[in-house]
C-alpha positions as semicolon CSV with decimal commas, in nm:
position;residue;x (nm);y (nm);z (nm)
1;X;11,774;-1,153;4,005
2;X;11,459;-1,388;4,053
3;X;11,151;-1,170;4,188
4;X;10,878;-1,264;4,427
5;X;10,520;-1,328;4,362
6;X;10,313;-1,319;4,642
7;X;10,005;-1,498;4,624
8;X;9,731;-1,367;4,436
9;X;9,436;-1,648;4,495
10;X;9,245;-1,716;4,897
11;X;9,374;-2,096;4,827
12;X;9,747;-1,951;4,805
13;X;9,701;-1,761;5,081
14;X;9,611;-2,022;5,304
15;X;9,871;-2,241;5,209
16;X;10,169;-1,980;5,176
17;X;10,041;-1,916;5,576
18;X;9,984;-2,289;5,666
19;X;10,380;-2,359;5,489
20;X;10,534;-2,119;5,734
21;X;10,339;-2,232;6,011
22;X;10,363;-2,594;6,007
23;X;10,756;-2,544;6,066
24;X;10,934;-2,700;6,320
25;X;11,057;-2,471;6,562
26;X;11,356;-2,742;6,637
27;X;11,428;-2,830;6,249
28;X;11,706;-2,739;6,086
29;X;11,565;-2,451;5,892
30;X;11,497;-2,314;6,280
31;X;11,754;-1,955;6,204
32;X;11,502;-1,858;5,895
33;X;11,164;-1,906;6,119
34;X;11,006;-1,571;6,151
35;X;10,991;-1,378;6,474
36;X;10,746;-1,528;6,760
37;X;10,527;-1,252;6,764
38;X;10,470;-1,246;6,371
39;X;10,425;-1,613;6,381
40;X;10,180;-1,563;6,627
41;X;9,994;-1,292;6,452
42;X;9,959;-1,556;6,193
43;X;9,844;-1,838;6,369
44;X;9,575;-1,605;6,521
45;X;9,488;-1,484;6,222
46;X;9,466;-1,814;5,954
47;X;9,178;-1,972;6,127
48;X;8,977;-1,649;6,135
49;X;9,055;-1,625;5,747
50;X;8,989;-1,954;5,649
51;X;8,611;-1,950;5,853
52;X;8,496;-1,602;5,662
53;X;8,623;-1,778;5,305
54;X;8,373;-2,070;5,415
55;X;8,123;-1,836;5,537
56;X;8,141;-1,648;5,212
57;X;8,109;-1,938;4,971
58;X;7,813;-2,099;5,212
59;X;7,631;-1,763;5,160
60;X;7,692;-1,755;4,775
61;X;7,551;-2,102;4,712
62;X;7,272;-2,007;4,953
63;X;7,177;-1,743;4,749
64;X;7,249;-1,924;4,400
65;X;6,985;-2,203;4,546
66;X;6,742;-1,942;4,666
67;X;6,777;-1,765;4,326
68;X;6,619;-2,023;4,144
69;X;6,322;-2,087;4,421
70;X;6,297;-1,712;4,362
71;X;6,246;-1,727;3,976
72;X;5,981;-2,011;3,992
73;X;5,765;-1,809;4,262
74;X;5,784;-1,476;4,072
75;X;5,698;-1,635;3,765
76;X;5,375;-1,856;3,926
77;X;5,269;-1,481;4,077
78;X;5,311;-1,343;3,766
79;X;5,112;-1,622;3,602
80;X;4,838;-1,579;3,856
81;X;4,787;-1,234;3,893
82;X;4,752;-1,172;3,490
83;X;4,526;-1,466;3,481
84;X;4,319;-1,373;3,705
85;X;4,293;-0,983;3,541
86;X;4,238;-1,218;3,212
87;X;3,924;-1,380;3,365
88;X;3,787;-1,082;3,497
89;X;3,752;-0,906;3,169
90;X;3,654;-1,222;3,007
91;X;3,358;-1,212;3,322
92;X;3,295;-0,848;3,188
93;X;3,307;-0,947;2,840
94;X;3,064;-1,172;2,854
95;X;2,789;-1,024;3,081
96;X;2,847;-1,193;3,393
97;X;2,950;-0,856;3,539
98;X;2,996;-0,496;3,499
99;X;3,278;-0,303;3,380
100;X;3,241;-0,126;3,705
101;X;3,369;-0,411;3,888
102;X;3,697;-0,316;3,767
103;X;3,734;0,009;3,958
104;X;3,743;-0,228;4,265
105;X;4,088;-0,333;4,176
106;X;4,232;0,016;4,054
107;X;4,133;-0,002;3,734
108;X;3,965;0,227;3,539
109;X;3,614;0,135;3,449
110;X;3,679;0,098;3,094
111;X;4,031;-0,019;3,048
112;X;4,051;-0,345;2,953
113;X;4,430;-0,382;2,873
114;X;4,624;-0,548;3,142
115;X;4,884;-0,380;3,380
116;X;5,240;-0,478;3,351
117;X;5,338;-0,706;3,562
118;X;5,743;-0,721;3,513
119;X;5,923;-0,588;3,769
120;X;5,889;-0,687;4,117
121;X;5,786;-0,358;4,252
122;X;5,459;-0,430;3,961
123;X;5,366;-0,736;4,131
124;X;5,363;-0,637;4,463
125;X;5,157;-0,366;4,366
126;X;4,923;-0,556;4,188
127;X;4,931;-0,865;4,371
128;X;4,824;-0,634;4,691
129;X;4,521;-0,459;4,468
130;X;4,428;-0,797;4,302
131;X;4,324;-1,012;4,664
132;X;4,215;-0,637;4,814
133;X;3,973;-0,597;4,529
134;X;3,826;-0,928;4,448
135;X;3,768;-0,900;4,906
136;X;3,597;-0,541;4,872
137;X;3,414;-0,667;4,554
138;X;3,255;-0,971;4,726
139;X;3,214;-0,837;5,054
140;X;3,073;-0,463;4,981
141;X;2,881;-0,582;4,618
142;X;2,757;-0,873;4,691
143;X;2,949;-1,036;4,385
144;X;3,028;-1,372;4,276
145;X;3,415;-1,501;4,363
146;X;3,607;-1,521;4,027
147;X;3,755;-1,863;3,973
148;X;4,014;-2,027;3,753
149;X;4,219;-1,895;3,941
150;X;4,054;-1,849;4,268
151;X;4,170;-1,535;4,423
152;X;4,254;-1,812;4,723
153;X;4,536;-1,952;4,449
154;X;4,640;-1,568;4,333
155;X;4,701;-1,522;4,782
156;X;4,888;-1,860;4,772
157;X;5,113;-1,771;4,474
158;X;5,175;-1,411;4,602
159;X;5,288;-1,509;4,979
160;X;5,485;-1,716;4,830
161;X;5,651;-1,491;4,598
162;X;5,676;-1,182;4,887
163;X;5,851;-1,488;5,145
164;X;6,118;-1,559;4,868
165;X;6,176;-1,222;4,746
166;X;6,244;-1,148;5,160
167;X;6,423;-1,436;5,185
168;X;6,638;-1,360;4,859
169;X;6,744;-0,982;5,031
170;X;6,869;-1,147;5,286
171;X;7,073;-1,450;5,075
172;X;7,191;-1,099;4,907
173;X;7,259;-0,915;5,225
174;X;7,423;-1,216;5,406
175;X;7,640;-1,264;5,057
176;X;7,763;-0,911;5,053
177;X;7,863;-0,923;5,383
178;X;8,048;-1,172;5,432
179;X;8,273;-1,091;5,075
180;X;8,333;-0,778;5,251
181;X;8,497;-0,970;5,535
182;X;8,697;-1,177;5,327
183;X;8,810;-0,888;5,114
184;X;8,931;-0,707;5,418
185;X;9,082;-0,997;5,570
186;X;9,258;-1,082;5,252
187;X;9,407;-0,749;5,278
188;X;9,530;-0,812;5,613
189;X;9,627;-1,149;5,461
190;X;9,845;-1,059;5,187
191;X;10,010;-0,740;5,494
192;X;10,138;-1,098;5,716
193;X;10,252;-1,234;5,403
194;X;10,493;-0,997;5,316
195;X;10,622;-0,913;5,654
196;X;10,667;-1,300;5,753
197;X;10,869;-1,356;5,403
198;X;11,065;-1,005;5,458
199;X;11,153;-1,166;5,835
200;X;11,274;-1,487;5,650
201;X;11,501;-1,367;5,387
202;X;11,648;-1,118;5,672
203;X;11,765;-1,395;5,863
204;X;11,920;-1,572;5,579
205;X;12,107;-1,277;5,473
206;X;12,418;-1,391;5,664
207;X;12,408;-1,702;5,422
208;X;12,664;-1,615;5,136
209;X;12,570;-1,865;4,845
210;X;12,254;-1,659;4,697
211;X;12,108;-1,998;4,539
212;X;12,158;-2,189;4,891
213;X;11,996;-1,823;5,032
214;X;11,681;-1,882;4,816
215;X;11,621;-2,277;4,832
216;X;11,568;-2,191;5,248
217;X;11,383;-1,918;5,174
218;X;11,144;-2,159;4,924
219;X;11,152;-2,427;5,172
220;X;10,940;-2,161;5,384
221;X;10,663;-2,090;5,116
222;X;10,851;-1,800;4,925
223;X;10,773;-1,784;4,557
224;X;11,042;-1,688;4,321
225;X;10,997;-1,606;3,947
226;X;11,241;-1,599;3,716
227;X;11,223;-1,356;3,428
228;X;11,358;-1,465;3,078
229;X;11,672;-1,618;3,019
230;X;11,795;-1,536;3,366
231;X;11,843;-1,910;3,457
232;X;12,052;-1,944;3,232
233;X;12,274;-1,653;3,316
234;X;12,293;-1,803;3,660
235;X;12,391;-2,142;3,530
236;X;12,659;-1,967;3,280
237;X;12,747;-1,751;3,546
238;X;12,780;-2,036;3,841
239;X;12,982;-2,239;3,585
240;X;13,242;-1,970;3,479
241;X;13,320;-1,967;3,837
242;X;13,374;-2,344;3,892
243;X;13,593;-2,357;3,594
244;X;13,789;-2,053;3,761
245;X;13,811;-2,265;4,071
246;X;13,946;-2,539;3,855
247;X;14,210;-2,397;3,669
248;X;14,586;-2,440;3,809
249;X;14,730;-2,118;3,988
250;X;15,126;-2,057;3,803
């Protein structure tokens, strides 16, 4: 015997629902159309199914996009904040100012190597040192502003980065959410499935032919499979018995 396959994709899901649904209540198939309140559990339910599955992608490609506006902010920070480090030893370096200038951004007086700056958590920890330090250095020591970058440019580049890396959280948040819907929906999804095509084959159990049983039941959305060589045994099988039908009674 054929097995079912219940859909395993959202796109069969929607349409193994829709099939069912778009049924004419006064066509001929009208004795295999599932109970009223099933039905109506389904026609509640599609819409609500087919909104989260929109929802979900809109929030994927929302994040995808703001994945990439993301990268090219970090990066610029990233650029910005080392270059600016760069310049300030280079300042130190030659004479312009003291290596004491670099305890103003958390640095000790005589390191010269720069910090890393690869993860996130390194550049907003840096970034926030960086425009704090080149403010206190100015303002308290009466210093002159480092340019090329301008700690005005470093500010720029790091709001920028911290508004996309907020921004991105929520793309993330938003994204994970809304799968979650659609995976519990799509439980709920594949629970009418079963019980509308368990309703329809019930009421065609009355019908004696088992092939004339399963083309109503596939004119309603059912799937059958059929495993090796078993159409064939039906077709041997269904033709044995119209050559028994055939042959003379003596």
């Amino acid at each position: 015997m054929p097995y079912r396959r219940l859909p395993n994709t959202d796109a069969s899901r929607i349409r193994a629902l829709e099939i069912i649904l778009e049924k004419d209540h006064s066509s001929e198939g009208y004795h295999s159309l599932p109970p009223m309140p099933l039905e109506q559990r389904a026609r509640f339910f599609l819409p609500r199914f087919k909104t989260a599955i929109i929802n979900s992608h809109a929030a994927r490609e929302q994040q995808i996009a703001g994945s990439q506006k993301f990268n090219d902010y970090t990066q610029k920070s990233r650029l910005y904040i080392s270059h600016f480090l760069q310049v300030l030893n280079f300042s130190i370096i030659r004479g312009e100012l003291k290596p004491s200038a670099r305890t103003y951004y958390g640095i000790e007086e005589d390191n010269s190597k720069l910090p890393s700056l690869v993860s996130e958590q390194d550049l907003l920890e840096w970034g926030e040192k960086v425009i704090k330090g080149e403010q206190e250095r100015i303002g308290m020591g009466g210093g002159t502003p480092i340019y090329n970058p301008s700690i005005a440019l470093v500010k720029v580049n790091f709001e920028n980065f911290k508004q996309a890396r907020f921004s991105q959280h929520q793309f993330q948040v938003s994204a994970s959410r809304f799968s979650h819907e659609v995976a519990r929906l799509r439980n709920e999804a594949d629970e009418i499935i079963l019980k509308l095509w368990n309703a329809i084959e019930e009421q065609t159990l009355s019908i004696a032919d088992e092939q004339q049983r399963r083309e109503i039941c596939e004119n309603f959305g059912i799937v059958y499979v059929f495993r090796k060589g078993e159409r064939e045994k039906i077709a041997r099988k269904k033709e044995a018995e119209r050559i028994t039908l055939e042959l003379p009674f003596t």
